[in-house]
C-alpha positions as CSV (number, residue, x, y, z in Angstrom):
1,X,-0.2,15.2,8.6
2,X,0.5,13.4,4.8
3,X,-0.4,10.3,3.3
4,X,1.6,8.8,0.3
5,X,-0.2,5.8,-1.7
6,X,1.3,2.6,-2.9
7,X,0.4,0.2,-4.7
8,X,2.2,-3.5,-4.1
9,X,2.0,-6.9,-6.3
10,X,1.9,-9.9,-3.7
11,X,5.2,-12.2,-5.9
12,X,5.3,-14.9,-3.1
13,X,1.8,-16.3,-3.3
14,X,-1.5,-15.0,-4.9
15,X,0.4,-12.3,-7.5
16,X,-2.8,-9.9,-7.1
17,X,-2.2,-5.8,-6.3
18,X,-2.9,-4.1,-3.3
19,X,-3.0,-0.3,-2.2
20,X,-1.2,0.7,1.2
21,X,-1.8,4.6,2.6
22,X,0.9,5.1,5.0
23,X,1.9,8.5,6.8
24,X,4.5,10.2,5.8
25,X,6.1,10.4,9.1
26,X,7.0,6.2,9.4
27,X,10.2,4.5,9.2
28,X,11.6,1.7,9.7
29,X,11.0,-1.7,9.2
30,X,7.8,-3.5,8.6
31,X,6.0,-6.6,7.2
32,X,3.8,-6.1,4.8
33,X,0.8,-8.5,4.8
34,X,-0.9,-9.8,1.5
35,X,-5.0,-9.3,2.6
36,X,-5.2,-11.8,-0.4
37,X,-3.4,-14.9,1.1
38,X,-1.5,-13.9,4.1
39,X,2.1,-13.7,2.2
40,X,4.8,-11.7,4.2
41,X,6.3,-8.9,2.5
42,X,9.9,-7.6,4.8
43,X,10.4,-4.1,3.7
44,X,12.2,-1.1,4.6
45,X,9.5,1.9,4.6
46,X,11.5,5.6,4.4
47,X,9.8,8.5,4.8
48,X,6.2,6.9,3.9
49,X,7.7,5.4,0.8
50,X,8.1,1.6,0.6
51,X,11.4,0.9,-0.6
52,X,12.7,-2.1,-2.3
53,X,15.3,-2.8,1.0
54,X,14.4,-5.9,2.4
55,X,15.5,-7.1,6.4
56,X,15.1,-10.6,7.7
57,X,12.5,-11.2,10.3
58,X,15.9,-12.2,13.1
59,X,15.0,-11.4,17.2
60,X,18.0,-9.1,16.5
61,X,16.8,-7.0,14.4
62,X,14.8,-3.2,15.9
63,X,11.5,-2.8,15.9
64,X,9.4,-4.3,13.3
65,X,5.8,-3.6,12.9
66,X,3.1,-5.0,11.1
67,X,1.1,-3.5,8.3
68,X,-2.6,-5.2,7.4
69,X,-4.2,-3.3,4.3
70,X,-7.5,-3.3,3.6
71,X,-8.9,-6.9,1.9
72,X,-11.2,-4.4,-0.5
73,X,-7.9,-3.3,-1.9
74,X,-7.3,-6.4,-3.9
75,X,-7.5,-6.7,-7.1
76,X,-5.8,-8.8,-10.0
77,X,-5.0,-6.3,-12.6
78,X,-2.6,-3.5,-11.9
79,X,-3.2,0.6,-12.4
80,X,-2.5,2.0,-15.2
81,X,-0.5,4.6,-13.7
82,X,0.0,4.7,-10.1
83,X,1.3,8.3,-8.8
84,X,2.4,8.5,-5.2
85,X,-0.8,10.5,-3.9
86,X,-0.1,13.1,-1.0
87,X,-3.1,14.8,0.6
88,X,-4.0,16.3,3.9
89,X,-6.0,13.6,6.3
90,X,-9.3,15.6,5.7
91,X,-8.9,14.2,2.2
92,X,-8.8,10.3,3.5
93,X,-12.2,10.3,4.3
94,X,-15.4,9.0,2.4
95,X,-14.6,11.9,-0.5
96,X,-11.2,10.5,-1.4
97,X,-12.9,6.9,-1.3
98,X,-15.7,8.0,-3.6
99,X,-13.3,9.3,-5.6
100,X,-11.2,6.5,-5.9
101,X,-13.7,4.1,-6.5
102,X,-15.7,6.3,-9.4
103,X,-12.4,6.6,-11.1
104,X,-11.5,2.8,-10.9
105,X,-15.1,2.2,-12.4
106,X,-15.6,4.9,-15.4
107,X,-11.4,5.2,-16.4
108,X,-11.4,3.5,-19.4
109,X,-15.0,4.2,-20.3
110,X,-14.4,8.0,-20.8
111,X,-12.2,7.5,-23.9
């Protein structure tokens, strides 16, 4: 099983960044939820990959799932440089954390 990363800016309401790991294997459509202030993103997900197709949230439309990231996510700044990470799921676990938060913390320092 593969991950890809994203990284989303919340334009309806806070305008803070967020990181989403989704599995490769989803499609279809899904609300993103801001864990900033709530703000309801309607997206098209292909693949894993967010796409910019929207849908509107109509009892007609198929199945549309939720997605809640993580509120520790946020942040107000965006990445430099924001590759679409794909790993095994051994490599979600505390060592890809670790090594997520080190980076964020010592990246512009090693200059």
């Amino acid at each position: 099983m593969a991950f890809v990363k994203h990284e989303f800016h919340c334009s309806g309401g806070c305008g803070k960044y967020f990181d989403f790991v989704l599995n490769m294997s989803l499609n279809g459509s899904y609300r993103l939820h801001c864990p900033n202030c709530g703000h309801i993103h309607y997206r098209v997900v292909k693949n894993g990959h967010i796409t910019e197709d929207r849908f509107t949230d109509s009892p007609d439309s198929l199945t549309i799932e939720d997605l809640f990231p993580m509120k520790s996510s946020c942040r107000d700044y965006q990445k430099d440089k924001t590759e679409d990470l794909v790993c095994s799921a051994d490599e979600q676990g505390l060592r890809g954390f670790m090594h997520r938060l080190w980076k964020e913390r010592f990246s512009g320092q090693m200059a």
